[in-house]
C-alpha positions as CSV (number, residue, x, y, z in Angstrom):
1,X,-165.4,55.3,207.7
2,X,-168.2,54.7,209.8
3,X,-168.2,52.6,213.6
4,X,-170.2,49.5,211.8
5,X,-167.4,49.0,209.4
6,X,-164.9,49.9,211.9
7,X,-165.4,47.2,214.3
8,X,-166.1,45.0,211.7
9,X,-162.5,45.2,209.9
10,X,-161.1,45.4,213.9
11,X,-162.9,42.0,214.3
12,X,-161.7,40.6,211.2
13,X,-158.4,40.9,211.7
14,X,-158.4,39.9,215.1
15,X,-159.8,36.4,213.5
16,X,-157.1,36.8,211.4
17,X,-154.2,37.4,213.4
18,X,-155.8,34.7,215.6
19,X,-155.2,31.9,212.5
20,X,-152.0,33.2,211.9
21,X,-151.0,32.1,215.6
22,X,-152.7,28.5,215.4
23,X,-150.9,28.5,211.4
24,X,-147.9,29.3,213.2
25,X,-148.2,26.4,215.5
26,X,-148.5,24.0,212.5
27,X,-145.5,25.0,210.9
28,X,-143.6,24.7,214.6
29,X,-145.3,21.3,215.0
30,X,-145.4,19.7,211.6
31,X,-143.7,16.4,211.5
32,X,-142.6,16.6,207.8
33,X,-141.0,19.8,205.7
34,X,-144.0,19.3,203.4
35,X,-146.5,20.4,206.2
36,X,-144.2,23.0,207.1
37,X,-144.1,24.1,203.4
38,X,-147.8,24.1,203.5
39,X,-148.1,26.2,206.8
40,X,-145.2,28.6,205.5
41,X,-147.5,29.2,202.4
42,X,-151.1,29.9,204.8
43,X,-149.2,31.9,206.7
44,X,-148.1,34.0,204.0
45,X,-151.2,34.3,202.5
46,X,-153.3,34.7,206.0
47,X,-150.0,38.2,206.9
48,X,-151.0,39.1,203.0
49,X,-154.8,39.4,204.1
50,X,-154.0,41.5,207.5
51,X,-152.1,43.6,205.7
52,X,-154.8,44.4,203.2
53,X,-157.2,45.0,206.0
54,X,-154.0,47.1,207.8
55,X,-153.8,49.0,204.5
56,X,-158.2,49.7,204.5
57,X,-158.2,50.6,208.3
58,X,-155.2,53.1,207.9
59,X,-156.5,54.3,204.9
60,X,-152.5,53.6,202.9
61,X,-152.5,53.0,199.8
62,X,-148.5,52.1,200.2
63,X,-149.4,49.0,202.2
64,X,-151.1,47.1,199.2
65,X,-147.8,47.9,197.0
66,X,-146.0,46.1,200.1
67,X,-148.7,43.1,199.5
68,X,-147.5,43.2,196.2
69,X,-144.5,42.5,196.7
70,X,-144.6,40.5,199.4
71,X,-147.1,37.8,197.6
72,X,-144.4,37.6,194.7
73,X,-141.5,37.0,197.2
74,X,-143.9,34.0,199.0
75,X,-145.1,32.7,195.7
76,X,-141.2,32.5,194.5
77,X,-140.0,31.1,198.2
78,X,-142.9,28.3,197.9
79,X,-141.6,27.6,194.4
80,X,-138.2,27.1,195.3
81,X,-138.6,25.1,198.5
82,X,-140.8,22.7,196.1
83,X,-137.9,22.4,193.8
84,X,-135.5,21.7,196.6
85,X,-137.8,19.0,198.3
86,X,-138.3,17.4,194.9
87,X,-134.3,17.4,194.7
88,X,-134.4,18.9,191.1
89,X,-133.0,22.5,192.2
């Protein structure tokens, strides 16, 4: 991989990582579980993105079967809150 694209991806994820902090601060702040649900979800998706661009930098093909994984655990966790919070779990 050339510099260009190298410093590019090394700047992306630095904007990533940096909206993963402030997403963190939502779900720490919000005043209701619902926002908290909603942060838990963007936070999930945002760590699912960095570790794609993890997985292009290093050049590991293992890290996107991790993303896999981890996207069907969040998508199941978000599900299952949702049911709780509606109170028909």
């Amino acid at each position: 991989m050339n510099e260009i694209a190298q410093t590019i991806l090394l700047i992306s994820a630095g904007v990533m990582l940096l909206a993963l902090v402030i997403i963190f601060l939502r779900f720490i702040i919000g005043p209701t579980i619902t926002n908290r649900v909603i942060a838990f979800d963007t936070m999930t998706v945002g760590s699912l993105g960095l570790i794609a661009l993890i997985a292009v930098i290093e050049q590991r093909q293992i890290y996107l079967d991790v993303n896999i994984i981890y996207g069907l655990l969040s998508f199941i966790a978000v599900v299952v809150i949702g049911k709780y919070i509606e109170k028909s779990l």
